[in-house]
N, C-alpha and C positions, 0 to 999 in steps of 0.2 A: 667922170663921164657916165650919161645913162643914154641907155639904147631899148628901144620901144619892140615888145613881140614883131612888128612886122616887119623891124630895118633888119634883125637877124633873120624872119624869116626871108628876107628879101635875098639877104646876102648867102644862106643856104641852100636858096631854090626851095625850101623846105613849105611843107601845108599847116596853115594853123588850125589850131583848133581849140576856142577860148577867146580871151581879150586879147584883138590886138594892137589897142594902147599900151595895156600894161607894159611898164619900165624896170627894167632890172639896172646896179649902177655894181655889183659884185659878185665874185663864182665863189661857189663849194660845192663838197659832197653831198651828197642827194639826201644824204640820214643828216647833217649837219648845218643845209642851207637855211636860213630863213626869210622874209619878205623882203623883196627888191634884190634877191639874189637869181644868179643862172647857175642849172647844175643840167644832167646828162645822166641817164642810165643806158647803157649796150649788155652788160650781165644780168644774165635772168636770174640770179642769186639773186640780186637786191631789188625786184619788182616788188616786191613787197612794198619798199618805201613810196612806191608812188601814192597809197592812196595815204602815207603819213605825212611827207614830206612840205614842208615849209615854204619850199621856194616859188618863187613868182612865174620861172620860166622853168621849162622841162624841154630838154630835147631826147627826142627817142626814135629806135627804129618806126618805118612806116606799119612793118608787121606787129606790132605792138599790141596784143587786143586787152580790152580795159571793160570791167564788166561792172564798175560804178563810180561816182561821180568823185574826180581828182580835182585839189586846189590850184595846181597850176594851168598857167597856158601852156598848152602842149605845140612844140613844133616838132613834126613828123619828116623823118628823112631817111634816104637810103641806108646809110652807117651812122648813126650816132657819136661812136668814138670819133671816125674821122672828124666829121663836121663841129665836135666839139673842139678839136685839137685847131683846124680852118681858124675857129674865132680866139685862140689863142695868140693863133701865130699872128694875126690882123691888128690884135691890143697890140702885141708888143711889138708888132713894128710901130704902134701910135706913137707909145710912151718910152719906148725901149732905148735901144742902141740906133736906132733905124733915125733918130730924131738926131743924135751927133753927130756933128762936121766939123773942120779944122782942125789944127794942129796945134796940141799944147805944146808949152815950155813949162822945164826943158826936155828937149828932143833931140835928135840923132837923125836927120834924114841931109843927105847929100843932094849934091845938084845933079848926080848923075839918076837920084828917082824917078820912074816917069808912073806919075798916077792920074787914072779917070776924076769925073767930075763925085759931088757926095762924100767923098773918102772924110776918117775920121783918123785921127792919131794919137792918142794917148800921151801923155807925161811920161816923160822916163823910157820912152819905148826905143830901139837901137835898131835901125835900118842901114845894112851895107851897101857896096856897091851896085848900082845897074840894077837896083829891084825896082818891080813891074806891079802895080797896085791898080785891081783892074775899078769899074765905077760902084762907087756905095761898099767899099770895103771900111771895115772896122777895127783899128788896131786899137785895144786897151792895153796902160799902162802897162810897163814891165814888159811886152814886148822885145824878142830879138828876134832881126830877120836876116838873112846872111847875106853874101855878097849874091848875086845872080838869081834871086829868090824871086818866083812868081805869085802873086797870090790874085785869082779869079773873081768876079765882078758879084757882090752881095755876101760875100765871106765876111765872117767874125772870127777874129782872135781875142780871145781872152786873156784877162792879164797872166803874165809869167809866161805864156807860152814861145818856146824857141824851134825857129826854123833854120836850119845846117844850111850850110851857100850851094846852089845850083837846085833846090828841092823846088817841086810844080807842085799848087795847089790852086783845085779849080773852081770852078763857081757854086756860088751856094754853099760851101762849105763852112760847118763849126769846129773851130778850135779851142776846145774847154782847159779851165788854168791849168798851166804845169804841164800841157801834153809838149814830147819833146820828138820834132819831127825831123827824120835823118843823123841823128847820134852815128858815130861808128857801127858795124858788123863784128860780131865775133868773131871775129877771126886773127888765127892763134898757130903756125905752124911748129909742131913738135922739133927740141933739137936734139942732137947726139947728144947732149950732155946735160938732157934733162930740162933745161930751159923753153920759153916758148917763144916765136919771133913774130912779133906780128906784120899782120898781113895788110896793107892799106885798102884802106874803103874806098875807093874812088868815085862809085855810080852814086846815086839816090835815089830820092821818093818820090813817087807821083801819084797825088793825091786827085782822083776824077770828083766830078760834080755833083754835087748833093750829097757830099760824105759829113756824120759826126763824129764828133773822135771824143772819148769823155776825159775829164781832170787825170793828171799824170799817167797816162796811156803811152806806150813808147814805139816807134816804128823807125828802126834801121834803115840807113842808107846798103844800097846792095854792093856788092864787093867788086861788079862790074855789071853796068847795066843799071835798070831801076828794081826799086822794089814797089809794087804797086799795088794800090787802094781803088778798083773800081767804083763806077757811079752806086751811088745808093746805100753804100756800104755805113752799116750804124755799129759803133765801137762803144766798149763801156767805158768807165773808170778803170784805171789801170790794169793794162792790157801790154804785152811786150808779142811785139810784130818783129821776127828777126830779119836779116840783109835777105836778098832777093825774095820774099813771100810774095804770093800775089793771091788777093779775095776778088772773089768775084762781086758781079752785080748783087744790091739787094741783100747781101748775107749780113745775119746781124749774129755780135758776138758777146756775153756778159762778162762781168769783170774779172779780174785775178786768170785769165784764161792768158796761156803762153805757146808762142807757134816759133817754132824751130825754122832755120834758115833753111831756103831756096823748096818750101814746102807750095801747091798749087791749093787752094780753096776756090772752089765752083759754087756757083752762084743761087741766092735764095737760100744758103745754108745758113741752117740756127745751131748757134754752139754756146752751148751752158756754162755758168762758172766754174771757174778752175781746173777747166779743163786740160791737159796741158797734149798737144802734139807733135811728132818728132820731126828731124828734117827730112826732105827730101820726099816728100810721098805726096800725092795725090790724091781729091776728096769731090767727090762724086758731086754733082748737080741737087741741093735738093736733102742731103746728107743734115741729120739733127742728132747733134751730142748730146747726151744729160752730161749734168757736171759732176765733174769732179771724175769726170771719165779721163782713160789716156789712150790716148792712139798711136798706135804704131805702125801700122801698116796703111796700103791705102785702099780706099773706097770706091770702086768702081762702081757699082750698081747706083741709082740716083734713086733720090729718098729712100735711103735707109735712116733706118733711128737706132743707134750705140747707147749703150750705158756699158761703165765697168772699167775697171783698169785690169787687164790690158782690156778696152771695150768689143764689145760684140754685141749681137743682134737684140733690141731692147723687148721684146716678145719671149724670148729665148730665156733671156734673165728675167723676165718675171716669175716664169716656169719654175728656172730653179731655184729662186730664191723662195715659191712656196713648197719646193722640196726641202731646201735646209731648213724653215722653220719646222719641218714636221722630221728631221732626220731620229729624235729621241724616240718618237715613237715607232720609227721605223728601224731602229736599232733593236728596239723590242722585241718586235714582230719576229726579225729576223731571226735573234737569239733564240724565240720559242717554237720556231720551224725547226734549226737547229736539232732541239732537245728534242722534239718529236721526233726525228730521222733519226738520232742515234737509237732513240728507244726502240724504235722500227726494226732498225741494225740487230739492236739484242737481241730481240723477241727473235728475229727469223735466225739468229747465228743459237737461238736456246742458250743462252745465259740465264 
């Protein structure tokens, strides 16, 4: 397919400025596009490449100032990245998943399913009882979806992915391969004699709208009640969400990061890789982990920024982390204070 500077700017709202015939028919990087490609710059790092770059189409912020003459047609827009991303998500509903309907064999769906119009089902995919498939959902191969499972209207599953019986998932949502939504809780009662009994999961998950969840990501059923994923919420690659968690709006999390049972996460928080948090604690509005931090207690203040195991204030550790780089010389320093005071000592004791 090729699309002309003006239908993208059309569908941007975006200002040209250049040919707006010229046709672009593929994307890349701005350092890597060549003719008849679309690419995008938002980082003022790579400004450079505009007056190099190859490609046909450029989209960029409107503030963008440009002080000689570039080979592309320029389309000028509020955010760049966004509006790059817009015409992502628009191809691949063309060509995507968005273009599959029907139900292959073989399959696994009962007459108790009740699904909207659009839906698609995959080979090999295993739907239980009484599930609720709302319109233009997408099951890929390898699919399981459990007895009482609801999944909301424009949702993808990906193949592999398993959903435990009575778990809610709502519209819009992605489910990337291998994520496994509602597993058991850990939950393990200690006995007299050293054994441990487990404790039944009973509640689950409820997944709000416009969540992504990335490949082998794991979020527990809660041990009573839900465990719940609000709207907006972006999940990496393997990611273990324990029984009752609940993330706020908007908060996005990197991968290998692990959140302990019946912990609260507030909303718009950014948490870094491999992070890991305990249970039970609470996490401010607003609240950014670097990774590889640990959290133990909770966050009351909104937007703070942690680094650290155990973490704390990320201004704080920078401080002292340029203290410990310089502690040898200040080990020094200190030793030949020291020797002076004692000299000091002698001379006035007349040694």
């Amino acid at each position: 397919m090729q699309f002309s500077a003006l239908q993208l700017a059309t569908i941007l709202n975006g200002k040209l400025e250049g040919d707006p015939e010229v046709k672009v028919h593929n994307i890349a990087k701005i350092e890597e596009a060549g003719d008849g490609m679309l690419s995008f710059i938002a980082n003022p790092k790579y400004e450079e490449f505009i007056y190099t770059t190859q490609a046909s189409i450029l989209i960029v912020n409107d503030t963008l100032e440009i002080d000689r003459p570039v080979k592309p047609t320029l389309i000028r827009v509020k955010d760049a990245y966004s509006s790059f991303a817009l015409l992502l998500e628009k191809y691949q509903q063309m060509v995507g998943a968005g273009a599959k309907t029907g139900i292959q064999q073989p399959s696994h769906v009962p007459a108790t399913v009740k699904m909207g119009t659009g839906v698609f089902i995959g080979a090999f995919a295993y739907l239980g009882e009484n599930v609720q498939l709302g319109d233009n959902v997408k099951i890929y191969p390898g699919v399981y979806l459990g007895d009482n499972v609801k999944i909301g209207s424009g949702s993808v599953l990906y193949p592999g992915v398993k959903v435990y019986d009575h778990c809610v998932v709502g519209n819009r949502v992605i489910l990337h391969a291998g994520c496994v939504i509602g597993g058991d809780g850990f939950g393990f009662a200690p006995q007299a004699d050293g054994s441990y009994k487990k404790v039944p999961q009973v509640g689950n998950v409820v997944i709000h709208d416009d969540v992504e969840i990335g490949a082998n990501t794991t979020i527990d059923r809660a041990t009573m009640g839900s465990t719940v994923i609000l709207s907006g919420v972006k999940l990496d690659n393997l990611i273990q969400i324990a029984h009752n968690v609940e993330i706020g709006q908007n908060t996005v999390i990197a991968a290998q990061t692990g959140i302990s049972g019946s912990t609260k996460i507030g909303k718009n928080c950014v948490i870094g890789g491999q992070v890991g948090i305990v249970g039970h604690i609470q996490i401010a509005d607003g609240t950014r982990i670097n990774a590889q931090s640990g959290l133990s207690k909770s966050i009351t203040t909104p937007n703070t920024a942690l680094t650290g195991s155990p973490a704390y204030d990320y201004k704080s550790s920078l401080k002292s982390q340029a203290i410990f780089r310089n502690l040898p010389e200040l080990e020094k320093r200190v030793k030949e204070l020291e020797d002076m005071v004692k000299q000091l000592l002698a001379e006035k004791a007349g040694v």
